[in-house]
C-alpha positions as CSV (number, residue, x, y, z in Angstrom):
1,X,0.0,0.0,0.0
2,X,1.1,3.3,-0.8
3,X,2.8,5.4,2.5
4,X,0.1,8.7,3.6
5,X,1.8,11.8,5.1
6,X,0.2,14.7,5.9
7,X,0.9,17.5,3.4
8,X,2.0,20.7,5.1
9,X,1.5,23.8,3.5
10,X,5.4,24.0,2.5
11,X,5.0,20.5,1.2
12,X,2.6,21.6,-1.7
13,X,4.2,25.1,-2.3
14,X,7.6,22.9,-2.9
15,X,5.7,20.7,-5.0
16,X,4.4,23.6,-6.9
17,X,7.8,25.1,-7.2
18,X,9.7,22.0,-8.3
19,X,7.3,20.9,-10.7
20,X,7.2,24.4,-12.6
21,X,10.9,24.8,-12.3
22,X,11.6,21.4,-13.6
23,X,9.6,22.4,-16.6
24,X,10.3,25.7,-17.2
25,X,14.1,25.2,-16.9
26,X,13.8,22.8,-19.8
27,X,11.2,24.4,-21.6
28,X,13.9,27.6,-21.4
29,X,16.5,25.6,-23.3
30,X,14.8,24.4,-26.0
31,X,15.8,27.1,-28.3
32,X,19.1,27.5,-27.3
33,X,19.6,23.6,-28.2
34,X,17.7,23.5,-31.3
35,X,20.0,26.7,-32.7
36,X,22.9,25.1,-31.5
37,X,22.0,21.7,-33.3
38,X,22.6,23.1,-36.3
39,X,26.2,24.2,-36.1
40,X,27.3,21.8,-33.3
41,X,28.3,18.0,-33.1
42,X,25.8,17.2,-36.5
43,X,27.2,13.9,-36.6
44,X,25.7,12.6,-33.2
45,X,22.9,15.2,-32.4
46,X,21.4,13.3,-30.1
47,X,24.4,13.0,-28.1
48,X,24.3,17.4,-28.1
49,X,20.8,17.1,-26.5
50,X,22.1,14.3,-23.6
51,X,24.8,16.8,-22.4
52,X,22.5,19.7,-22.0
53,X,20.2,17.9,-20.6
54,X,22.9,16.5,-18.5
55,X,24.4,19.7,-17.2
56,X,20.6,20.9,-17.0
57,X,20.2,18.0,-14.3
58,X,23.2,18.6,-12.3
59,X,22.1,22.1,-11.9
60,X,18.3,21.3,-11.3
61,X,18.6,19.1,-8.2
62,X,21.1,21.4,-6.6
63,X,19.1,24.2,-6.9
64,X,15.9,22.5,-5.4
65,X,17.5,20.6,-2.8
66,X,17.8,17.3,-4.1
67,X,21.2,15.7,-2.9
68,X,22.2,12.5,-4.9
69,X,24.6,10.3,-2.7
70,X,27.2,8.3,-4.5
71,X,29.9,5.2,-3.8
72,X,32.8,6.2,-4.2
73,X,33.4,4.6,-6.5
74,X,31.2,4.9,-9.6
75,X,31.1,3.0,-13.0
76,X,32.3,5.0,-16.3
77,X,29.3,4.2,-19.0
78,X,31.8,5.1,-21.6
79,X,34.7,2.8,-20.1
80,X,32.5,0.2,-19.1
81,X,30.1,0.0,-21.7
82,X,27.0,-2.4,-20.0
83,X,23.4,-3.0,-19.5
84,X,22.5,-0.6,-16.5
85,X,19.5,-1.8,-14.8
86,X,17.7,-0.5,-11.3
87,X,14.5,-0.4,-9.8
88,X,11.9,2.3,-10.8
89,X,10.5,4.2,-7.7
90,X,9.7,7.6,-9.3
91,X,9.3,9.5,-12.9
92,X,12.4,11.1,-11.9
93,X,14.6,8.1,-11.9
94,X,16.1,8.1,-15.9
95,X,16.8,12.3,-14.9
96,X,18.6,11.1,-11.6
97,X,20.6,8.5,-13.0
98,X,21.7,10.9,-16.1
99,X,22.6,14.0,-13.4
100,X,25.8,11.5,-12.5
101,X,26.2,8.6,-14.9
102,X,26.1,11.4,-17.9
103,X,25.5,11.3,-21.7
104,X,27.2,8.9,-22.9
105,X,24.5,6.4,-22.1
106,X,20.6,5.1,-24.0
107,X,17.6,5.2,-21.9
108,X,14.5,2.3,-22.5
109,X,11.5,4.5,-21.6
110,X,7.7,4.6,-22.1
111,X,6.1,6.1,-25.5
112,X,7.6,9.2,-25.6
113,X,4.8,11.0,-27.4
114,X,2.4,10.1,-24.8
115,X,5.4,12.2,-22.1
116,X,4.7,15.3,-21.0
117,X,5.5,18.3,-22.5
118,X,8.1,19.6,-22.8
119,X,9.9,15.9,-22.5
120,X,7.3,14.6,-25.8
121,X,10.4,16.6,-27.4
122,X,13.3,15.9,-25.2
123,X,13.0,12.1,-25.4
124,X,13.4,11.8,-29.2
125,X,16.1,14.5,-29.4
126,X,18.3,12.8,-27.2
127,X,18.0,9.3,-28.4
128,X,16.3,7.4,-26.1
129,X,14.7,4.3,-27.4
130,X,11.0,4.2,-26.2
131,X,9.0,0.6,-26.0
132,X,5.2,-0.1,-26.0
133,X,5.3,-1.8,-22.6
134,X,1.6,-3.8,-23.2
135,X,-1.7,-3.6,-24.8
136,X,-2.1,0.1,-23.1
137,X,0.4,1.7,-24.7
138,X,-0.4,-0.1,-28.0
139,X,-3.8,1.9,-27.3
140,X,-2.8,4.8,-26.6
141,X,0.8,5.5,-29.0
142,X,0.9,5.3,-32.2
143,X,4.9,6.3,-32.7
144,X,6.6,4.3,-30.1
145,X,9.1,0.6,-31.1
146,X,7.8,-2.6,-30.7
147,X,9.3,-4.6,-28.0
148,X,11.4,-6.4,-31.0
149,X,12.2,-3.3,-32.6
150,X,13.0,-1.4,-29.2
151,X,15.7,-4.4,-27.8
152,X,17.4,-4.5,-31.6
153,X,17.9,-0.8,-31.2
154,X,20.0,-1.2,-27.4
155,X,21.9,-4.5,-29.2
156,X,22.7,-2.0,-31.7
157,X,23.6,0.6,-29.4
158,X,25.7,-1.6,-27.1
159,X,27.4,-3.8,-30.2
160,X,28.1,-1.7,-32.8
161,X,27.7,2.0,-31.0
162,X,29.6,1.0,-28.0
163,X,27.2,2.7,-26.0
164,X,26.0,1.6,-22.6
165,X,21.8,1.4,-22.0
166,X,20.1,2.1,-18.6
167,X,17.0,0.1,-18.4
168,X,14.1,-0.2,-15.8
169,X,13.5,-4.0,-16.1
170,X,10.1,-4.1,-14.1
171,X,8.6,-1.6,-16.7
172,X,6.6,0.9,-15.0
173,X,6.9,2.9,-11.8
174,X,6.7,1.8,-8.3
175,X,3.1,3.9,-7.2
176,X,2.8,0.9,-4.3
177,X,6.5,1.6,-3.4
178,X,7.0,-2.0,-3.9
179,X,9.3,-3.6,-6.6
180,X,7.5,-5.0,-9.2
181,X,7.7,-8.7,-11.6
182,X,11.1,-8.1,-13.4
183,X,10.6,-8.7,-17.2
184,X,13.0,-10.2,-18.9
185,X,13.8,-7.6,-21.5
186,X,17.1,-6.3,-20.2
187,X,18.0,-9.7,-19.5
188,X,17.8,-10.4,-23.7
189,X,19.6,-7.5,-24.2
190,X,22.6,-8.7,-22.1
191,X,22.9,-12.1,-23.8
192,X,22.3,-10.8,-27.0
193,X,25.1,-8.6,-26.3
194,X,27.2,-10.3,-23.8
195,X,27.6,-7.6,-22.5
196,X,26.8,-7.2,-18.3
197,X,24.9,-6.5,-16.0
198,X,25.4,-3.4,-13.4
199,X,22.7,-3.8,-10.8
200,X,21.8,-0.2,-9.7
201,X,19.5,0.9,-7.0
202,X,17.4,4.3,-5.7
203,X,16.8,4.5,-2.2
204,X,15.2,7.2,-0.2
205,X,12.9,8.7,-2.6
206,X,9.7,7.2,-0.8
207,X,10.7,9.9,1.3
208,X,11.2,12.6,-1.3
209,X,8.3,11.6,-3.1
210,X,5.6,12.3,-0.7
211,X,2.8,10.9,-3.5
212,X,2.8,10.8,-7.2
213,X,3.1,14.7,-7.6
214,X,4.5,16.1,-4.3
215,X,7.9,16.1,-3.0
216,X,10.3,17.8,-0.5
217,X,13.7,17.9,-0.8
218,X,15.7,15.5,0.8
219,X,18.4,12.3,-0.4
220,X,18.6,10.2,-2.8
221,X,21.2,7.5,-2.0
222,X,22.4,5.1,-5.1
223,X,24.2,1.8,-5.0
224,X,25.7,-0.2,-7.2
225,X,26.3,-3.9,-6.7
226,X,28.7,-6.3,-8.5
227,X,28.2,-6.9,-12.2
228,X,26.4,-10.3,-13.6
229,X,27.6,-12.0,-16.4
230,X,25.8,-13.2,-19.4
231,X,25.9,-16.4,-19.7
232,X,27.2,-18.6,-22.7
233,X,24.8,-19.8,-25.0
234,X,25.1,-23.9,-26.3
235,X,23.2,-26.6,-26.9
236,X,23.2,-27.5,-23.7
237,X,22.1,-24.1,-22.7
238,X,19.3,-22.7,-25.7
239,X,18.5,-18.9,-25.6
240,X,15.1,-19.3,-23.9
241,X,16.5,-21.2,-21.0
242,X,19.3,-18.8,-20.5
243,X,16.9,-15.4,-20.6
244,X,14.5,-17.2,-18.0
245,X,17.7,-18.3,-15.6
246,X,19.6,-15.3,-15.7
247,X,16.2,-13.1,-15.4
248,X,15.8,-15.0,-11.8
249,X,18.7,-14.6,-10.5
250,X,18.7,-10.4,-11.7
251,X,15.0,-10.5,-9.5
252,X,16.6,-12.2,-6.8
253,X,19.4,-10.2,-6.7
254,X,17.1,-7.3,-6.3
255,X,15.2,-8.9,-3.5
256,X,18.5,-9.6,-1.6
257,X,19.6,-5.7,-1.8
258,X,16.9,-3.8,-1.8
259,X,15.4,-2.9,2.3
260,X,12.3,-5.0,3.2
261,X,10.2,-2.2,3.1
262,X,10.5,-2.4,-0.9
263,X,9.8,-6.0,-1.6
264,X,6.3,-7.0,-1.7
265,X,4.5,-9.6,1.2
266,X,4.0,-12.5,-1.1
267,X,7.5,-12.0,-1.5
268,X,8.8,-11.5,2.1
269,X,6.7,-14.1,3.4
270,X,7.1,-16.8,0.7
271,X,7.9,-20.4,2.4
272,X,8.5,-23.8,0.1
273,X,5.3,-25.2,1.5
274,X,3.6,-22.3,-0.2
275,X,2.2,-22.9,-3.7
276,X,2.0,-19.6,-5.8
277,X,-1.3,-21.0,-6.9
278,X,-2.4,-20.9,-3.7
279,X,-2.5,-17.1,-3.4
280,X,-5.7,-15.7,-4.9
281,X,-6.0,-12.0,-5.9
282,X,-9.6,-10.2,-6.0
283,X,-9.5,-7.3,-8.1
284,X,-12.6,-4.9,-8.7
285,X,-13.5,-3.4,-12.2
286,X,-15.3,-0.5,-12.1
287,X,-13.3,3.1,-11.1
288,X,-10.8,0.5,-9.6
289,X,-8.7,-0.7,-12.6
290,X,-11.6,1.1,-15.4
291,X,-12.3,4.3,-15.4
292,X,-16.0,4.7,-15.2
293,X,-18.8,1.4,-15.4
294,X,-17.9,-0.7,-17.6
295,X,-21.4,-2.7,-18.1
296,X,-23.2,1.2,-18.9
297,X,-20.7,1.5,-21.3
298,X,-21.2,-1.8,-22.8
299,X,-25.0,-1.6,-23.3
300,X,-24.5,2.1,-25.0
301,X,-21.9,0.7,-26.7
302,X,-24.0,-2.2,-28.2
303,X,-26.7,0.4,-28.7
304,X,-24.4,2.3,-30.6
305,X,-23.5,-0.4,-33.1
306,X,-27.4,-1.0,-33.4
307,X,-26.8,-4.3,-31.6
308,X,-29.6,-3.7,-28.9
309,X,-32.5,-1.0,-29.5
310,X,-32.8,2.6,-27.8
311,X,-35.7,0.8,-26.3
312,X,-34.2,-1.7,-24.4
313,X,-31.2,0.9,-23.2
314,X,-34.0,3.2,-21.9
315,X,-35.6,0.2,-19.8
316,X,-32.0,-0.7,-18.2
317,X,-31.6,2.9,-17.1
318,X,-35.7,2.7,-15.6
319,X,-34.2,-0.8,-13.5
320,X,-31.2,1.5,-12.4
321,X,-33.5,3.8,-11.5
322,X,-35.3,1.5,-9.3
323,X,-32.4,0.3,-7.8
324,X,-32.0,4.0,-6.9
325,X,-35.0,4.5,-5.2
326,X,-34.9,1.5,-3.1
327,X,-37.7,-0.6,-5.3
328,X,-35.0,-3.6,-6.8
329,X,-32.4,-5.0,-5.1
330,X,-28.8,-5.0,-6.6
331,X,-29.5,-8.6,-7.4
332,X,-33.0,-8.3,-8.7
333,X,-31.5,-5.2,-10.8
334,X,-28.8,-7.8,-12.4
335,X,-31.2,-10.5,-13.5
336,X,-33.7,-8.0,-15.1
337,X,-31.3,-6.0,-16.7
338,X,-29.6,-8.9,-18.1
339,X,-32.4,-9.7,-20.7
340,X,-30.9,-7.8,-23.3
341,X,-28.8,-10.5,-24.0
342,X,-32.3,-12.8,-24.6
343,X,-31.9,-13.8,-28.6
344,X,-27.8,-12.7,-28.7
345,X,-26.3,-15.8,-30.2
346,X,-23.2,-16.5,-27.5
347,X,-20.3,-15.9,-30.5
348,X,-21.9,-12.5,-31.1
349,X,-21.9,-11.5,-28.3
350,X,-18.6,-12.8,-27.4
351,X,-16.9,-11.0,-30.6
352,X,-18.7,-7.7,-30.0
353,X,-17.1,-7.7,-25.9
354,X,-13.9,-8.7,-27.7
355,X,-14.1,-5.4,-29.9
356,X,-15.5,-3.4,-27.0
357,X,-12.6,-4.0,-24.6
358,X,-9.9,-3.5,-27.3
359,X,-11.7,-0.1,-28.3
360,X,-13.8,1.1,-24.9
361,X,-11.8,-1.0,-22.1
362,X,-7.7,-0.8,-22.4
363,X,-7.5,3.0,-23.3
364,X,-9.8,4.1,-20.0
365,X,-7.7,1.7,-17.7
366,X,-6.1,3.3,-14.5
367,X,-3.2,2.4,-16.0
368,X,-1.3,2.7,-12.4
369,X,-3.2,0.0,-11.7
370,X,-2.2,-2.6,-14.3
371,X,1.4,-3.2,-13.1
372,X,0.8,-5.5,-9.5
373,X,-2.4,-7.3,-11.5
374,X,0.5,-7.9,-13.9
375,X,2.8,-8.6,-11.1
376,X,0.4,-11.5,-9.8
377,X,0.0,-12.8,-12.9
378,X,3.4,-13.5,-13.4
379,X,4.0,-14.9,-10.0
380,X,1.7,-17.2,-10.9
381,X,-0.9,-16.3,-8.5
């Protein structure tokens, strides 16, 4: 569950204040980078947006009193070119680790044209490879890589551009403050590459982030733990096998360094008498994981496409109306307004839902949501 704190008045003005300065400050240089583009470094643009947006960093979270705390000692992307991966606990994490790891490394990010301006711009200018994550973002993005097209791009980046990638391999960000399923994305990557694996991880910003939109300033402490190797592919040892071994032992390397308070109960509390199919997860639909009520928008829906008449949608919303005024019961309510499906041949009706939830469903998701039901999934719950 996420952490509540009370939000003091200084709380929300520093909110305010960050959030504007963060955007104004790279609104601001825009220009100055898009005139400079075209006389400066033409042969790796991309590379000209990363270091102004790296010295933009640096300069950011000093002046708002964000303090990053390093090792001592701290890997060289450019010396030792690598698959950087870490956990994901806020939308600041890909700025935080480019304020000290710098420019010379790719970021795996979310569609960029569904980002917020002014980052809808930054994101393609500096390179960084975004991914459509699931059926959402397929949804909702029209420009973002495939999952194929995004992991050829970091191969590339790391084989023939000699190039490091940072990559977030449970996907989206931690809103429960717990770590989520690792995919095995950055895993593929590493043996496709063979190159490593630097395990990197963000601690302390549960306490910066007081929500998802309001934070005080505070520390950010980053580790860095030994590097894992690839392993060797043979007959003996096919890719598949080798992605889904070294993936494990990446997630169990994160549940070994990250503080309890990040790893999720089923996790913590897992014994080997406990079957993951044991565990059942209850999940409600409507305004929980959908925004709005998904069996109103259904029947319009099927009005809409002239499967039911305006008829029989006016007589569902009389029974909700009863239901209102105390005269059905919730149950009563079900089984009457159910009888527009009376005469629906079952494969109709089956394809039009199919259409529906593809169309209506997916893009009005809380998409926040998605990641643990994803999480449980995976588990095997």
């Amino acid at each position: 569950m996420l952490e509540h704190f009370h939000l003091k008045r200084r709380d929300i003005v520093y909110a305010i204040f960050f959030q504007i300065t963060f955007i104004l400050s790279h609104i601001a240089a825009l220009p100055f980078v898009w005139i400079a583009e075209k006389f400066l470094m033409k042969k790796d643009r991309p590379l000209l947006w990363r270091l102004v947006a790296y010295r933009l960093n640096n300069i950011f979270f000093a002046f708002v009193g964000i303090h990053i705390k390093l090792p001592k000692e701290v890997p060289d992307p450019q010396k030792e070119v690598a698959v950087y991966v870490s956990n994901h606990p806020t939308m600041v994490d890909g700025f935080v680790y480019f304020s000290f790891l710098g420019p010379h490394i790719i970021v795996l990010s979310a569609p960029a044209d569904k980002v917020a301006f002014p980052f809808n711009i930054w994101f393609p200018k500096m390179g960084i490879v975004d991914v459509l994550r699931d059926d959402y973002d397929k949804a909702v993005s029209k420009k973002a890589n495939t999952k194929e097209q995004a992991l050829n791009k970091l191969v590339f980046s790391l084989k023939e551009q000699n190039t490091s990638v940072l990559i977030f391999p449970e996907g989206h960000v931690e809103y429960t403050n717990k770590l989520h399923y690792i995919h095995t994305g950055a895993i593929r990557v590493s043996i496709r590459s063979q190159k490593s694996v630097v395990v990197c991880t963000l601690i302390g910003l549960d306490k910066i982030f007081l929500d998802k939109t309001h934070m005080r300033p505070g520390i950010i402490h980053v580790r860095f733990e030994e590097k894992m190797y690839p392993p060797k592919l043979s007959r003996e040892l096919p890719f598949g096998i080798a992605v889904k071994q070294f993936a494990k032992e990446l997630q169990e390397k994160f549940f070994t360094i990250l503080p309890s308070k990040y790893i999720p109960a089923y996790i913590k509390n897992r014994g080997p008498n406990i079957a993951p199919s044991s565990i059942g997860i209850f999940v409600d639909i409507d305004n929980t994981i959908y925004d709005g009520y998904s069996q109103k928008h259904f029947v319009r829906y099927l009005m809409d496409h002239k499967k039911i008449s305006r008829f029989t949608m006016l007589r569902i919303g009389w029974f909700l109306f009863l239901e209102k005024i105390g005269l059905l019961t919730h149950n009563q309510l079900m089984q009457k307004a159910l009888f527009f499906t009376k005469g629906l041949k079952e494969k109709d009706l089956e394809e039009v839902a199919h259409i529906f939830f593809k169309e209506q469903v997916i893009p009005h998701l809380f998409h926040d949501m998605v990641p643990p039901i994803i999480d449980h999934q995976e588990f095997g719950h």
